[in-house]
PAFI-482274 format. One record per residue (C-alpha): y, x, z. Coordinates in steps of 0.25 Angstrom, whole numbers, plus 5000, padded with zeros to 4 digits. Layout:
// residues N
YXZ/...
END
This chain:
// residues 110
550055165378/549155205367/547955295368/548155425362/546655445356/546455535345/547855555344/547655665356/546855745348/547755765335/548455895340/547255985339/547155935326/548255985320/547856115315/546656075306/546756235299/546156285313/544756185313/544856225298/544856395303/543856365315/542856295303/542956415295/542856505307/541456435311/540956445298/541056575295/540256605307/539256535303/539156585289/537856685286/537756775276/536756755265/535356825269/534856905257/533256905256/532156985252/531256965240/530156935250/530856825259/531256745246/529756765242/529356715256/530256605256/530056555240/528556575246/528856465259/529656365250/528656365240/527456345252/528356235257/528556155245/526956155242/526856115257/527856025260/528156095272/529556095279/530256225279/531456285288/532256325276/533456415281/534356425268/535956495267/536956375261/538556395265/538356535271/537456465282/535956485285/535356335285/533956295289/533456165286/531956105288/531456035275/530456035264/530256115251/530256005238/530756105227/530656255226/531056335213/531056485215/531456495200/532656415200/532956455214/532856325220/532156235231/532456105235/532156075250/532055925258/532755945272/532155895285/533355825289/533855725278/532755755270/533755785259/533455885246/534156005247/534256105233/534356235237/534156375230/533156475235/534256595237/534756485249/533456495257/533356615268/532056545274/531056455275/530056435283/528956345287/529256235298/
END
């Protein structure tokens, strides 16, 4: 007699369109709509990013990417409020992420 193994599992695999509904289902809960901010809190925040790069500070930046809010702890290497861009190095991986000002809804001072 052979074991069954996996094999025993197969049947509740069958309907793959139902993990496929529950994924969508759980993401739309945690989608957040797109904050709108004031004139004053993107001057305050352009102010932060700015004091941050002259530092070399680290940041809690929390920005808006595929209709979730994200915060990430990193440093400021680039900011260009003309071209409505900044470049960040994250704690983590220490990777570059290119990002555009419009995505940030805060950052503040670790």
């Amino acid at each position: 007699m052979e074991p069954r193994g996996m094999k025993k599992w197969r049947p509740f695999a069958t309907m793959p369109e139902q993990y496929i509904g529950l994924q969508e289902i759980i993401k739309r809960q945690l989608e957040v709509p797109q904050l709108v901010l004031t004139k004053e809190q993107m001057e305050q925040i352009n102010f932060t990013l700015i004091e941050a790069l002259h530092t070399n500070k680290q940041v809690y930046l929390t920005y808006y990417k595929n209709e979730q809010r994200i915060t990430e702890t990193g440093f400021i290497q680039f900011v260009d409020s003309l071209g409505n861009l900044f470049i960040f190095i994250d704690e983590v991986f220490e990777l570059k992420n290119k990002m555009r000002l419009s995505e940030l809804i805060d950052v503040r001072f670790i």
